[in-house]
C-alpha positions in Angstrom: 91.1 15.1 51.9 93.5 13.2 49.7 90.1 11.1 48.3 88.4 14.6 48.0 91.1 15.9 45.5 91.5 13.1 43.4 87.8 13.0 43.0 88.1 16.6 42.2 91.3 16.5 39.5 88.8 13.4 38.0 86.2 15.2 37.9 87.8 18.3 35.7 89.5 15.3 33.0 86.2 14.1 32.4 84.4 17.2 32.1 86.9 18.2 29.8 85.9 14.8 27.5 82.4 15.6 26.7 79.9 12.9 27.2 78.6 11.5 24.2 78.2 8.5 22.8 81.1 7.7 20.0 79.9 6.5 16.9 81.9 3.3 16.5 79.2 1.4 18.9 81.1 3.2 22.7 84.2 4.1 20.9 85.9 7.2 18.8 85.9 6.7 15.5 89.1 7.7 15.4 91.8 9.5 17.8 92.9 13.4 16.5 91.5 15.6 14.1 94.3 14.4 11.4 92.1 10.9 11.8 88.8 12.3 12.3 89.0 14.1 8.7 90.5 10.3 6.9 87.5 8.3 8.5 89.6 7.8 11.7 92.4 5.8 10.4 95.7 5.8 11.6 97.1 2.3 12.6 99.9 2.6 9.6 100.2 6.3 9.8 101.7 8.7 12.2 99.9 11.7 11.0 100.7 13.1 14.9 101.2 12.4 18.3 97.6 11.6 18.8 98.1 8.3 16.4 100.1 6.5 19.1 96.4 6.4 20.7 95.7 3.4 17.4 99.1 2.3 17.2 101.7 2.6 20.5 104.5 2.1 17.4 103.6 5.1 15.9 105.6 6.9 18.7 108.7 6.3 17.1 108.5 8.7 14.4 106.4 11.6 15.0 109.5 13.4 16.8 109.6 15.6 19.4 105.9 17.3 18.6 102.9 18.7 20.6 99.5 18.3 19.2 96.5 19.7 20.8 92.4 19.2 19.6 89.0 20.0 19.8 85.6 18.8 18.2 82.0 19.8 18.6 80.3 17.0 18.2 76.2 16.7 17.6 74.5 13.7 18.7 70.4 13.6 17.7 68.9 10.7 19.7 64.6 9.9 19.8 63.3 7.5 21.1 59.7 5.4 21.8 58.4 2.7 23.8 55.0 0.6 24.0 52.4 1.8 22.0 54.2 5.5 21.0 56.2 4.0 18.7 56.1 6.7 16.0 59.8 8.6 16.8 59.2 12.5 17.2 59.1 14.1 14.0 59.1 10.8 12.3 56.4 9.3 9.7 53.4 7.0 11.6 55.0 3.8 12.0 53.5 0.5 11.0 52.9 -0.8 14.3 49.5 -2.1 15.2 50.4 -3.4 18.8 50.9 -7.2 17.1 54.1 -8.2 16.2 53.6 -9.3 12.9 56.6 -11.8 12.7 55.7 -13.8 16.0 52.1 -12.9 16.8 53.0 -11.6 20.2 51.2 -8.2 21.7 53.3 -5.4 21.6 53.7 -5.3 25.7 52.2 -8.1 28.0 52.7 -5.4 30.7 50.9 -2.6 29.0 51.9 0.1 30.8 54.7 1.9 28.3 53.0 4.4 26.0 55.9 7.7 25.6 58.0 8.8 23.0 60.9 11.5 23.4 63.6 13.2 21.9 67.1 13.6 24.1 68.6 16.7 25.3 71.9 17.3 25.1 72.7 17.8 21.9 76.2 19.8 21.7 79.0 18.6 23.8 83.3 19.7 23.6 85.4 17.0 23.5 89.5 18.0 23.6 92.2 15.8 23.1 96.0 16.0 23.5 99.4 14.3 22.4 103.0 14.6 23.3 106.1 12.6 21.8 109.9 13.1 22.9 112.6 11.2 21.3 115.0 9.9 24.2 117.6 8.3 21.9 118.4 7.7 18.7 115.8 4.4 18.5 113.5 5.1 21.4 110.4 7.2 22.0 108.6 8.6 25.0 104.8 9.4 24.1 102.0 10.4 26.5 98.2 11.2 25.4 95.1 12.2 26.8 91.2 11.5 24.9 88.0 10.4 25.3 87.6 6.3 25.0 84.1 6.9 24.3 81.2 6.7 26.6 77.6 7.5 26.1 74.8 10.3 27.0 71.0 10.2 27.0 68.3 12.5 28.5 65.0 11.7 27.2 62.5 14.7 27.6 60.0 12.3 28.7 60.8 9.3 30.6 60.4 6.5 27.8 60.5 4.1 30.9 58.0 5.7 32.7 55.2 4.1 33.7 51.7 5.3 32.8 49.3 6.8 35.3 51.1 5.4 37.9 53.2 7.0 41.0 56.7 4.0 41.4 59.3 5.6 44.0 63.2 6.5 43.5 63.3 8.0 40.3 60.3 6.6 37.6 58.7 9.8 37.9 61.1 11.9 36.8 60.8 14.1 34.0 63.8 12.4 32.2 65.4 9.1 31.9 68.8 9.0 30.6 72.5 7.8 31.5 75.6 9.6 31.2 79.1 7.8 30.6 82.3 9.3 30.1 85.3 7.0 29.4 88.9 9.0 29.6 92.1 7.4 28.4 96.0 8.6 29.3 98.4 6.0 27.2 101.8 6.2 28.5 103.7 5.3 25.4 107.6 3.8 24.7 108.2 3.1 21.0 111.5 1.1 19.6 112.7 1.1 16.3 114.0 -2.3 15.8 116.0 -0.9 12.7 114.7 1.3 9.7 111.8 -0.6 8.7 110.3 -1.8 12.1 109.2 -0.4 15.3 107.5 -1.9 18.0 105.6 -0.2 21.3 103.9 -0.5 23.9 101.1 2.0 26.1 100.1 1.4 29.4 96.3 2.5 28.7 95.3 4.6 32.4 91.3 5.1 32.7 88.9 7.0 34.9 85.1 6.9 34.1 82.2 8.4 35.0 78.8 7.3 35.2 75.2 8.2 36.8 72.1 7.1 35.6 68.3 9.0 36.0 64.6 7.5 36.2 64.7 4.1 36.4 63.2 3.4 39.4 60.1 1.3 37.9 63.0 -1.4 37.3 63.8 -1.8 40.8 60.7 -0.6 43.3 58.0 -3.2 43.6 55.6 -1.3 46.3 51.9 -2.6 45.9 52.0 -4.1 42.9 54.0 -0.7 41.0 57.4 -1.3 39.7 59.2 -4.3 38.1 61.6 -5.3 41.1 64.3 -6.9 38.6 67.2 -5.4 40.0 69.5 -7.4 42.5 70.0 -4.0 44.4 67.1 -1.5 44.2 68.9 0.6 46.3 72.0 1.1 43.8 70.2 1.1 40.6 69.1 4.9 39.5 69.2 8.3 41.1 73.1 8.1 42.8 74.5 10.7 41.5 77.9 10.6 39.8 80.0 7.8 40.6 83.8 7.0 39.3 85.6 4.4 38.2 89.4 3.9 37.4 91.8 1.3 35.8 94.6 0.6 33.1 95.0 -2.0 30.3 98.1 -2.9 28.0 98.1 -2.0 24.1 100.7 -3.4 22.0 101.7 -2.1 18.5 103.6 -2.7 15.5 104.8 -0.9 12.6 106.7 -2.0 9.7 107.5 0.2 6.3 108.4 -1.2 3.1 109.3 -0.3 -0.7 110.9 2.8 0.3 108.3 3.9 2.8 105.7 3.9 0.0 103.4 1.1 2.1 103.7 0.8 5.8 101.8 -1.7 7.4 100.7 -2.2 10.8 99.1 -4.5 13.8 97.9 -3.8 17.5 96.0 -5.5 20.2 94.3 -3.8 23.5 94.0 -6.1 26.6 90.7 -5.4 27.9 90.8 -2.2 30.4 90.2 -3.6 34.0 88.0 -0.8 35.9 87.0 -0.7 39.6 83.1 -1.1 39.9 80.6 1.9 39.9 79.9 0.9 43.8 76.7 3.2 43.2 75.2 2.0 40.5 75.9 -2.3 41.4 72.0 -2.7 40.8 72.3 -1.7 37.6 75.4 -3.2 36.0 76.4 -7.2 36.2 78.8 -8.3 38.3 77.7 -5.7 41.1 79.0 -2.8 39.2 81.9 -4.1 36.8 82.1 -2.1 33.3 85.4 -2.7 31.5 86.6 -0.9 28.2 86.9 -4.0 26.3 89.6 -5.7 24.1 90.0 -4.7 20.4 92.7 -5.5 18.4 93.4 -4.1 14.2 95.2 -4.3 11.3 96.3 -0.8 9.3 97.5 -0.4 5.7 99.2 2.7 4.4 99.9 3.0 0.2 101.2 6.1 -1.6 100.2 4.8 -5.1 102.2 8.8 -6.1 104.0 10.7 -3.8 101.6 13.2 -3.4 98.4 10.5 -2.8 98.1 8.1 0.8 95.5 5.6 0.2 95.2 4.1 4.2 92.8 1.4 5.7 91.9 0.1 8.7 90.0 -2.9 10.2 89.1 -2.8 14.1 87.4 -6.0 16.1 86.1 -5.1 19.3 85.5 -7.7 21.9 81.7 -6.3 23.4 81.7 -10.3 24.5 84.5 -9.7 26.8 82.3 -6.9 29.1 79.0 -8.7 30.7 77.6 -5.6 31.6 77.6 -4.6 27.8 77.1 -8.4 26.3 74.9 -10.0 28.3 71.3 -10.6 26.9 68.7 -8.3 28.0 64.9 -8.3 27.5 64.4 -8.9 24.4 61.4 -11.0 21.8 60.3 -14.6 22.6 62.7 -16.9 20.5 65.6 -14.2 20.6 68.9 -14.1 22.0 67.6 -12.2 25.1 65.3 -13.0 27.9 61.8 -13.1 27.3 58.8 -11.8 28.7 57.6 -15.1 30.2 60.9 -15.5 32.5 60.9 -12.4 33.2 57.1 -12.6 34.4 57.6 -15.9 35.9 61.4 -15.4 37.6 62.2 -12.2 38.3 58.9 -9.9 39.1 58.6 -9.3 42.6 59.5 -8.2 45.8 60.6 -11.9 47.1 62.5 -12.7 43.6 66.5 -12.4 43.6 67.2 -14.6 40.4 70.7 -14.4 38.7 69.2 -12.6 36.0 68.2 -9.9 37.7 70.0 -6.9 36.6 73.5 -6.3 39.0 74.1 -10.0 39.6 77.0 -11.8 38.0 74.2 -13.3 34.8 72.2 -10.1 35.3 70.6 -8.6 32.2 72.7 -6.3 29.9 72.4 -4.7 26.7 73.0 -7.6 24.7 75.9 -6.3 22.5 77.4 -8.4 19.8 80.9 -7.9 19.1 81.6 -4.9 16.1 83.9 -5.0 13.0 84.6 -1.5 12.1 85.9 -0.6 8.6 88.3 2.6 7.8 89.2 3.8 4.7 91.2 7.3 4.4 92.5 9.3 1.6 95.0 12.1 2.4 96.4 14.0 -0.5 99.3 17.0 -0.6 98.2 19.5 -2.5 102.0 21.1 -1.7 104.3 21.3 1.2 101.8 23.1 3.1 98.2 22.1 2.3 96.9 18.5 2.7 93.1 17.3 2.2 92.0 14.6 3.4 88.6 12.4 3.2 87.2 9.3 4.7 84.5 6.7 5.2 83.9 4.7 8.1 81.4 1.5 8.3 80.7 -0.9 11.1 77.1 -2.3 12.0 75.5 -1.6 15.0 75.9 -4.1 17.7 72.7 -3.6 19.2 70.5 -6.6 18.3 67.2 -6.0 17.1 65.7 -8.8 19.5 67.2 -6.8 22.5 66.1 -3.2 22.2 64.5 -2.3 25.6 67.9 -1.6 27.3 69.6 -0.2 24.0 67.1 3.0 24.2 69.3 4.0 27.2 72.5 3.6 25.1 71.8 4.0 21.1 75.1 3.1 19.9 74.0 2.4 16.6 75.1 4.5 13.5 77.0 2.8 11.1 78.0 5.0 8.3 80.6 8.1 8.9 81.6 10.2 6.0 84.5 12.6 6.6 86.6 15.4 5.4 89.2 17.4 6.5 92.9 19.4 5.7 95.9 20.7 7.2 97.8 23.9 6.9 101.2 24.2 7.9 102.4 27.7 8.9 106.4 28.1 8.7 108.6 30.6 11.2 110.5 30.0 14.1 108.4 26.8 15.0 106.7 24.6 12.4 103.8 24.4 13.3 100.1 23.7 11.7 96.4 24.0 11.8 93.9 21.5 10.9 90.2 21.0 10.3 87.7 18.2 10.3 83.9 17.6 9.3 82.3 14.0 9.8 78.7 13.7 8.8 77.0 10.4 10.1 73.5 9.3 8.2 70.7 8.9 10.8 70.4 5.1 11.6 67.0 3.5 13.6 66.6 0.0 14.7 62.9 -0.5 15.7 61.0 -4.0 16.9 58.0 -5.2 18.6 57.9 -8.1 21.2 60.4 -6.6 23.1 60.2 -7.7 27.5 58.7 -5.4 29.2 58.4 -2.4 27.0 56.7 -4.2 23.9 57.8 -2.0 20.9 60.5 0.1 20.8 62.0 2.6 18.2 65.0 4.5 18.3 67.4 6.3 16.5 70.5 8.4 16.2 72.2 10.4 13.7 75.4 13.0 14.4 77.9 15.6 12.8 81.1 16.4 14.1 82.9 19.5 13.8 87.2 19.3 14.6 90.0 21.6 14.8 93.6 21.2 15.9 96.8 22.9 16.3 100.5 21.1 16.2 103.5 22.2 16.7 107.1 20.5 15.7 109.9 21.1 17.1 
């Protein structure tokens, strides 16, 4: 009973944290509306309580405030494998079944031939942020939001395999995965004296995760099906499973020139989760996917009073996870595993090589680590009206000699343009309402000689629609 209920309060977080890929690679772009609208900074600004999220020191001077959020956000994902490698709705691609850089066929497996467009294409994502004062110096803070995560359900399974009937789950009429990474940072923020301030957040996480038609990857049944997962029988088609753990974040802020440039620093220890016991075929390390470590730098300038010019550079440590880093099938010469050793080493109903897919080496999505650039202007039109705009950049860390596995998880948009503003109403209770539009250019990564699959395309573009609603006391 006691498991029942926690599986049940879980469950209502995370369906309250829409699943959806973020757009910086698996995380937000930003935490808040405030952010969203100034391209997601917010290391060196405590626009709200939701800032303590990118910087545990911001805690100490947002007050005693309540802060609640919510954005639509619209994720368009297509997708194409083998030889239907023209996306849907997209021009004929130049792909004649060669690769034209190596000289290798498009799929020594031949079997791939499907392209798709994902479902899902709306999702609600709310967020929430408290801060108390408890003394003159120190801060209590406590915050709930969406890490990131990812979502995919292809119309057609783009992993399906052509005129051919493989057992648990191939045969589907989708394939897709659906990941849903919720964060609670329990915040205390010191102000060392007027210009510093230091914090810390223990970072609690839940996840989670199921995955649908893959089957070909693991069955191996008369010749049908790849068998290149460790454990066939936790690979696809488990349903939902959870996952739960907590990491460390570290912050600190420090304001200078009569608070007319703050500057700050944090790091995140990676987020240590319990394994997704369900899906151990399909993830290395029999399950394991950790948030991984990031760590940033923020700079705040008011050039006037009225004008905050802020920026932002975030590192995060993809290298750190090996279910996320470590190479997958990918082109002959490339960083990932080949078509020949995957032919030669992992095929079969007999083979149980460490790279098959839920061993400790297993094959991943390849994911290089991602430098993600914020820049955010946020000007006061008076007391009550601030507009603000944004961009964000960071390149996709999906490797174009690794795209077979990335199809599941396109992760890859790298330019966010944002605006937003905030009214604040005056009466009993200050409190305010604010509004946010991010627009995010479709992005495709596309490649032939890829294991397995041959050629793949893919692509993703997104919009995001915020509003929010604080209150100070």
């Amino acid at each position: 009973m006691k498991h029942l209920f926690k599986k049940t309060v879980l469950a209502s977080l995370l369906m309250a944290v829409a699943p959806a890929y973020a757009t910086n690679g698996s995380f937000l772009p930003g935490f808040g509306v405030k952010s969203l609208g100034a391209g997601g900074v917010g290391i060196a600004m405590q626009a709200d309580t939701l800032s303590q999220v990118a910087n545990p020191a911001n805690a100490a001077h947002t007050g005693m405030r309540i802060d609640m959020g919510f954005s639509l956000f619209n994720p368009e994902r297509k997708a194409a494998t083998g030889s239907a490698t023209d996306l849907p709705g997209e021009p004929d691609a130049d792909f004649d079944g060669i690769n034209d850089e190596t000289g290798y066929p498009l799929s020594g497996f031949g079997v791939f031939n499907t392209a798709s467009e994902s479902g899902n294409r709306f999702f609600l994502m709310p967020d929430m942020g408290f801060t108390l004062p408890l003394s003159e110096r120190l801060s209590l803070g406590i915050a709930v939001t969406g890490a990131g995560g990812g979502n995919t359900g292809y119309k057609e399974n783009i992993f399906g395999i052509a005129n051919s009937q493989v057992p648990n789950g191939s045969t589907t009429s989708y394939v897709g995965v659906d990941l849903i990474q919720l964060i609670v940072p329990v915040t205390l923020a010191y102000k060392l004296n007027e210009q510093h301030s230091v914090g810390v957040s223990l970072n609690l996480a839940a996840q989670r995760f199921k995955a649908n038609g893959l089957g070909q990857y693991g069955s191996y049944r008369g010749g049908l099906g790849f068998g290149i997962s460790a454990d066939q029988r936790h690979l696809t088609n488990n349903g939902y499973d959870y996952s739960y753990g907590a990491g460390v974040k570290l912050g600190w802020l420090g304001k200078f020139i009569d608070d007319r440039v703050s500057i700050g620093a944090t790091w995140a220890s990676k987020t240590y989760m319990t394994k997704f016991d369900q899906y151990r075929g399909l993830f290395a390390e029999q399950g394991d996917f950790d948030i991984p470590e990031n760590y940033g730098i923020g700079l705040a300038i008011k050039p006037i009073q009225s004008l905050t010019v802020a920026f932002d550079v975030v590192k995060i440590k993809y290298s750190g996870v090996a279910s996320i880093s470590n190479p997958g099938p990918g082109t002959y010469g490339g960083s990932g595993i080949n078509e020949s050793i995957i032919s030669n080493t992992l095929i079969g109903p007999f083979n149980n090589g460490p790279l098959q897919v839920g061993n400790d080496q297993g094959m991943g999505f390849g994911w290089k680590d991602m430098t993600v650039y914020k820049l955010g202007f946020i000007y006061d039109v008076n007391e009550d009206l601030a507009l603000r705009m944004g961009y964000n950049y960071g390149k996709s860390p999906v490797r174009n000699d690794q795209l077979a596995f990335s199809s599941l998880a396109p992760g890859i948009v790298e330019k966010h343009y944002s605006v937003g503003f905030t009214k604040k109403i005056k009466g009993d209770l200050d409190w305010e309402v604010s509004g946010a539009y991010m627009y995010v250019p479709e992005n495709t990564q596309e490649g032939c000689g890829q294991a397995v699959v041959g050629c793949v395309s893919f692509s993703m573009k997104q919009q995001v629609f915020g509003v929010g609603f604080g209150v100070q006391y």
